[in-house]
N, C-alpha and C positions, 0 to 999 in steps of 0.2 A: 437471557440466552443460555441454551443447557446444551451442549453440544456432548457427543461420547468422544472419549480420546482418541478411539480410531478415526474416527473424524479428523479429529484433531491432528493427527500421526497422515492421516493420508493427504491434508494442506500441505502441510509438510514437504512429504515427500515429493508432492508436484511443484515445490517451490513459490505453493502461495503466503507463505507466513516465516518467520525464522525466528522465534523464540531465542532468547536468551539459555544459558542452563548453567543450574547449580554445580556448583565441584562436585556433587554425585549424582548426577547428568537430569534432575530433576526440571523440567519446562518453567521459564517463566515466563508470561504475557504482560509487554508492555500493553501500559495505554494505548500506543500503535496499532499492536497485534489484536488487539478487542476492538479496534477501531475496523479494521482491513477485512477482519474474522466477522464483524456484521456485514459490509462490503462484499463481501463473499456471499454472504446468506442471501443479499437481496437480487444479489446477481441470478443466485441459483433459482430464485422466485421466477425472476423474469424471465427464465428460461436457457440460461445459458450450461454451459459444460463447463467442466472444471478448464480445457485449455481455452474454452472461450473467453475465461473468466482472470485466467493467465497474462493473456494477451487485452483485456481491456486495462487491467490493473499496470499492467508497464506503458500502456498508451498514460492512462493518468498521471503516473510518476512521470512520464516523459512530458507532458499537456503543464503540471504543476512548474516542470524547473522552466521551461520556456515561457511561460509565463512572467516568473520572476527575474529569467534576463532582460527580456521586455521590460518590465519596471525598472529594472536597473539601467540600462539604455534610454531609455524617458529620461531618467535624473540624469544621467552626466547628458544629454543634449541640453535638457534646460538651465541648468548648471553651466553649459557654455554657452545658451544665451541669453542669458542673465549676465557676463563676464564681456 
């Protein structure tokens, strides 16, 4: 993946990525952010905009934690009926 930094700076700015940064404001990409930052790429294949792409990526984040309350409320049910 080779992307230009304006690329990089305009994610950014529309609040698709949040980089980490150096004490001399230097970007750093988590694992995360190369993860989201392909996420991104494939979005824009398929045809989406940059707020379309906005708005899928907080459904996922929001789709992931529900998810995992889900499994978390499975275990203490069977946890109490097991008990």
């Amino acid at each position: 993946m080779n992307l230009a930094p304006q690329t990089l700076r305009v994610y950014e700015a529309r609040g698709l990525i949040e980089p980490s940064r150096t004490s001399g404001g230097t970007r750093r990409y988590s694992d995360d952010d190369l993860g989201r930052i392909q996420r991104i790429g494939e979005l824009l294949a398929a045809g989406l905009n940059l707020a379309g792409i906005k708005l899928v990526l907080e459904m996922e984040v929001e789709n992931q934690r529900l998810r995992s309350e889900l499994g978390e409320a499975r275990t203490r049910l069977e946890r109490y009926e097991d008990s």
